[in-house]
LOVEX-480569 format. One record per residue (C-alpha): x, y negated, z negated. Coordinates in steps of 0.5 Angstrom, whole numbers, plus 500, padded with zeros to 3 digits. Each point is the difference from the previous one (the first is absolute). Layout:
<sites>
XYZ/...
</sites>
This chain:
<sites>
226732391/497493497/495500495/496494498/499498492/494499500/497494494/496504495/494498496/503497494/493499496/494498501/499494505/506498501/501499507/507497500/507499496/506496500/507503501/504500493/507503502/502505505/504506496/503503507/502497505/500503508/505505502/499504492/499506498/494501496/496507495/494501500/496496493/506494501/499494500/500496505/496494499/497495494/493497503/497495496/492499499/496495498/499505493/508502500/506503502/499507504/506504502/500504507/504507501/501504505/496506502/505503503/508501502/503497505/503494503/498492499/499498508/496494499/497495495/495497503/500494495/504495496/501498493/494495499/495502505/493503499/499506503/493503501/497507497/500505506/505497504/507503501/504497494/507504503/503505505/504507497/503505505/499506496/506505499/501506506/496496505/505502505/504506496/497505504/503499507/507499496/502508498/498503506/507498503/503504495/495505499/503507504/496501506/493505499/495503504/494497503/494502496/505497494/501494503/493498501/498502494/504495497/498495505/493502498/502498493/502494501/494498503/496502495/504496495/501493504/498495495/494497502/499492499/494498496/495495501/498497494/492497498/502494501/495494496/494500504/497496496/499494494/500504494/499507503/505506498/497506502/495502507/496506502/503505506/494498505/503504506/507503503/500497507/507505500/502507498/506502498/504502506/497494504/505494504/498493498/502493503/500494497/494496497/496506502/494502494/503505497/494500494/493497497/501499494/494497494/501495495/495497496/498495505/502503507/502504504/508499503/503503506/507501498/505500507/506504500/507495500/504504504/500505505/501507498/497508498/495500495/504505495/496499493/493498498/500500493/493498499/494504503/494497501/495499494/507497497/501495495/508496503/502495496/503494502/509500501/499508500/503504506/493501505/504504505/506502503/503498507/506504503/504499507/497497505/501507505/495505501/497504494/503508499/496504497/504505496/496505497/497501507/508501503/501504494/495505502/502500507/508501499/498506495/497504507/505497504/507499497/504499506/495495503/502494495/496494500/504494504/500493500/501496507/503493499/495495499/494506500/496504496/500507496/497505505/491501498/499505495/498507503/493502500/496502493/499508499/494503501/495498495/503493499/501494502/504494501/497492498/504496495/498499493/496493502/495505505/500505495/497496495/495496504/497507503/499502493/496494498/496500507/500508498/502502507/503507501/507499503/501507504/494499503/503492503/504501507/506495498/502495506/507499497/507504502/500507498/493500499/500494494/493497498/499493500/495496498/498499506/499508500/495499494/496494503/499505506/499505496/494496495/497498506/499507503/493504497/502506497/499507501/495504497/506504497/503493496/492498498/499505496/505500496/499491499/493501498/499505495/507495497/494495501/494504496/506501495/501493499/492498500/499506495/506498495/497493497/507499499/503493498/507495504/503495496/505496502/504494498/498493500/507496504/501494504/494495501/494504498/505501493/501492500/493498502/498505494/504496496/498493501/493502500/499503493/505494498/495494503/493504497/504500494/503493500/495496504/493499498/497501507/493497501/496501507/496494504/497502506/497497506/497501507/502496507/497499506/506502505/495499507/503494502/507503498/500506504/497496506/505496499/505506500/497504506/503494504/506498498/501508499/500501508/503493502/506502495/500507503/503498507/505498496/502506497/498497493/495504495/495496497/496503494/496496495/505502494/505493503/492496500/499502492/509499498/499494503/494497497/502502494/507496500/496494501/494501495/507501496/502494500/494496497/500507494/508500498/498504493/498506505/507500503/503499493/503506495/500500493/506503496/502506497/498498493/494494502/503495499/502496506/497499507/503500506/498497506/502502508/501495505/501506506/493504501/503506500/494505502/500507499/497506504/499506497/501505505/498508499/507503503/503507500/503500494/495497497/498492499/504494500/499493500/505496506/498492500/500495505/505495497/498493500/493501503/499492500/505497505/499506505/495500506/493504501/505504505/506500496/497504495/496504504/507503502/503500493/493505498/501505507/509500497/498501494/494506500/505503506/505501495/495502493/497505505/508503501/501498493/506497502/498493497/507496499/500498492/500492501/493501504/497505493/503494495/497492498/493502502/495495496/493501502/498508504/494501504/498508501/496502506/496506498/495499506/504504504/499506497/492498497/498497494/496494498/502498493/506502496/504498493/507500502/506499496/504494499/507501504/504498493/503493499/495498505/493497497/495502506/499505506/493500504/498507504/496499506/495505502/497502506/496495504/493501501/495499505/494499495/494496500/500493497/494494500/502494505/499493498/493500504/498507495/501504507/505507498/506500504/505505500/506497498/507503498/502500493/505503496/502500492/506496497/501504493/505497495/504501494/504495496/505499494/494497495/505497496/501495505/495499504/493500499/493502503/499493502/508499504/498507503/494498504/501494501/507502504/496506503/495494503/504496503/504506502/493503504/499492502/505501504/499507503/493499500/501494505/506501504/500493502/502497494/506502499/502497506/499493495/504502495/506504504/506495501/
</sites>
């Protein structure tokens, strides 16, 4: 069987190499620890060895050409792929049960072809196993999701390349995979066996070897003894975590195996008294012991974490805020709101506020602007590239709508509804989370007026929007209306932008969404 050699992580941030010198060439031989090929870097020249013996099938590239970390580099056709069918011509005839315990044998050696984590990301060298959508023994197809993993800026559905049977895992959920280290295993493209099952079979029934028909699948396991019961693994663990007592699931599977379908069933249904009592004296036990639960920080909370103490630490934040009067605007919104549904498209006042800001951007450029690392430069952004901090599964993350100030109200609309889909699954693509230059943070959704957020470092400023209230408000004529108005709460990076930029921005900014008519004289 042909194995691929996937490119390793050969030091930190690098993404890529160039091809020095093949050492081998297709068709040789090679031992385990040779070297196979010299790479070179852009900080030196790393030589590549082989993993294991075998034969060279295939090298993927040329002398020259720049190969990618996590993509096949080259092919080997480990040695004794084929060997096992070989000596049975000239082995003496033996009786059934031996015949089939070597088959069994065989089966269980068959190499498996490793999936190797592949790049999933500028900079990224290790995830978190989010969740198997496999277990081990499961037939897979091509491009099916095999597993979610985490890194510190998403979550990433990692499909299978080929067709084949689930072999090996080798992470567990929980798990810390590293990039250009083997994920799982894929073998065959048949049915899965189930040896130790066979195994048991064959020891009651010696004369009844296990037989395989052309192009079939291994006869179903036999039925579990009493007092046990027949799930996979993956089943397993999940009854464990939903603290589900396997024996008293009736299994919908062949022989009786329970499946997941079997525990969803089976939580939906009330319990007996039987099975009560026993889960709420755990309850009262759990209650009464005050105990503690720690758990790692990983993935986006463990990145966002990090960011947030280094702009309190590095940023010198100051905090303006101001009131808006949106009750021209929501009225404005219920219309096009309703006028815009029949069309499939969802309208919320969020693409109203982006919008509005992009073009009280264009008149305030030092608040899309960044200050470098050591404060000494100014970076101006022609792109309004606005961010939307979105509370997501996995914890908060920042997308942002590109270039804000070429596109439509409705263009940006659609941009918002992709983009809050996406942070809400956590699956948010990495060209949508970088580039971002200005972020507005909506906690009105939740509750809240007022608040002091954090500046989403290098950027220079982030609004959080309150909730809109109907409040009491004089009119002109001193008569009190009611009237809809909502707090805008900024922080800014005090060393480039002072109390007067901030509100002087802010006020232009609350023109336009005070007084949506005027942003039809400045739109282009």
């Amino acid at each position: 069987m042909s194995t691929d050699f996937i490119l390793p992580d050969i030091g930190e941030g690098i993404v890529e190499c160039e091809i020095v010198e093949w050492l081998v060439k297709e068709g040789d031989a090679i031992q385990e620890d040779q070297v196979v090929v010299e790479v070179m870097t852009d900080k030196a020249v790393v030589e590549i060895p082989a993993k294991f013996d075998g034969t060279v099938a295939k090298l993927y590239y040329s002398k020259g050409d720049i190969a990618k970390v996590g993509e096949p580099l080259f092919a080997i056709n480990s040695e004794g792929a084929s060997a096992p069918a070989a000596p049975a011509a000239s082995e003496p005839e033996v009786s059934d049960s031996a015949t089939e315990a070597e088959s069994k044998a065989v089966v269980a050696a068959a190499p498996g072809n490793d999936f190797i984590l592949p790049d999933i990301g500028e900079g990224i060298v290790e995830c978190e196993i989010v969740e198997w959508r496999v277990a081990e023994g499961e037939q897979v197809v091509e491009d099916q999701v095999v597993v979610e993993v985490m890194t510190d800026k998403a979550v990433v559905e990692i499909p299978a390349k080929s067709d084949g049977v689930v072999s090996t895992l080798y992470y567990k959920k929980g798990d810390i995979a590293k990039v250009g280290e083997p994920l799982f295993a894929l073998s065959g493209t048949g049915e899965p066996a189930a040896p130790v099952a066979t195994e048991q079979a064959s020891a009651t029934t010696p004369a009844a070897p296990t037989t395989r028909a052309a192009g079939g699948a291994f006869e179903a396991p036999q039925a579990a003894a009493p007092g046990k019961v027949l799930a996979s693994p993956a089943v397993r663990r999940l009854a464990r975590e939903q603290d589900i007592d396997l024996t008293q699931v009736k299994g919908s599977g062949k022989k009786g195996r329970i499946l997941k379908e079997d525990l969803a069933q089976a939580q939906s249904q009330p319990q007996t008294a039987a099975q009560a009592t026993p889960v709420s004296s755990k309850a009262t036990a759990a209650v009464s012991s005050g105990g503690t639960r720690t758990e790692p920080m990983r993935g986006v909370r463990a990145a966002m974490a990090r960011l947030m103490t280094e702009s309190v630490q590095t940023i010198p934040h100051f905090t303006y805020a101001e009131e808006f009067d949106l009750t021209e605007l929501r009225a404005l919104h219920a219309q096009l709101k309703a006028q815009y549904a029949e069309q499939g498209i969802r309208l919320t006042l969020m693409p109203f506020f982006i919008k509005a800001m992009s073009l009280a951007l264009s008149e305030f450029p030092i608040m899309n602007a960044q200050l470098n690392s050591d404060a000494t430069e100014i970076t101006y952004f022609d792109d309004h590239n606005i961010g939307m901090a979105v509370a997501t599964k996995v914890g908060l993350m920042v997308p942002n709508i590109k270039s804000v100030q070429t596109k439509s109200l409705l263009e940006v609309a659609e941009e918002v509804n992709r983009l809050t889909a996406s942070a809400r699954e956590g699956k948010v693509a990495p060209a949508d989370m970088k580039g971002g230059t200005i972020t507005i943070s909506n906690i009105g959704v939740v509750g809240g007026t007022v608040t002091t957020p954090i500046i989403n470092k290098p950027e220079a400023a982030i609004v959080a929007l309150g909730k809109v209230q109907k409040l009491p408000r004089f009119a002109d004529d001193g008569s009190v209306v009611a009237r809809e108005i909502m707090t805008a709460s900024w922080s800014g990076d005090h060393r480039i932008i002072d109390g007067a930029t901030i509100a002087n921005f802010n006020k232009r900014w609350q023109q336009f969404l005070e007084s949506p008519m005027q942003m039809l004289t400045v739109m282009r």
